[in-house]
C-alpha angles and dihedrals in degrees: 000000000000127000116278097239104190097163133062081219082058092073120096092230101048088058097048090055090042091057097042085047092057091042086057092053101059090037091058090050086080092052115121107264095247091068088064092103108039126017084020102052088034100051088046096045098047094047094050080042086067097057096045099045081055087048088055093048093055089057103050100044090120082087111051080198088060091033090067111032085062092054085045094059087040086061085046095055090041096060082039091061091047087055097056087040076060092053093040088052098046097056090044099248089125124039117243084251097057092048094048095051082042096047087042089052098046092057101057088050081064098047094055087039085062100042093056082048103054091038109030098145099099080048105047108071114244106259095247094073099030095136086069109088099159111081141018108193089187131078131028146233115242157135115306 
């Protein structure tokens, strides 16, 4: 029997993108003061985007249309967040290193991401018991 998943912070990839966007966070606080308004806010803003695109999917799998379309903004945010790791690493404001562990983690939050969008049926709830939108007690988040 699968796990009972009854949070969207119970999903594997929620809290993969929860921890890199934290990382990020306290990362970005070294960046130069000029950046405030723009990499800073951007890179911030994008990473935390990831985790609450995934929050409103959860909530709307009762349409696999709307289901989707969250996870896919969720992807969106994701690569977005890679972008802006490019720019950070290019002016120096992240090590190499940094970049490389963020940018690798990134994309296994796509591919998750991915994998929940080309196969959402053990996600979205049977129509039968649509109205509740608590628990799936199919379907599992793992490893692409």
């Amino acid at each position: 029997m699968a796990d009972r998943i009854q949070s969207h912070e119970e999903l594997d990839v929620y809290k993969m993108a929860f921890e890199a966007a934290m990382g990020i966070f306290e990362m970005s606080k070294k960046f130069p003061r000029e950046e405030t308004y723009s990499l800073t806010d951007q890179i911030r803003r994008s990473s935390r985007s990831v985790c609450s695109n995934v929050a409103e999917a959860w909530r709307k799998r009762r349409y696999e249309a709307a289901f989707v379309s969250k996870l896919s903004d969720a992807e969106a945010e994701a690569a977005e967040t890679q972008t802006w790791l490019g720019f950070a690493t290019h002016c120096r404001y992240l090590s190499d290193e940094q970049s490389q562990k963020l940018r690798h983690t990134y994309d296994h939050i796509i591919g998750k991401l991915v994998k929940m969008i080309y196969n959402p049926a053990p996600w979205v709830l049977p129509r039968a018991h649509a109205g509740h939108a608590g628990t799936v007690t199919h379907g599992k988040d793992t490893e692409p």
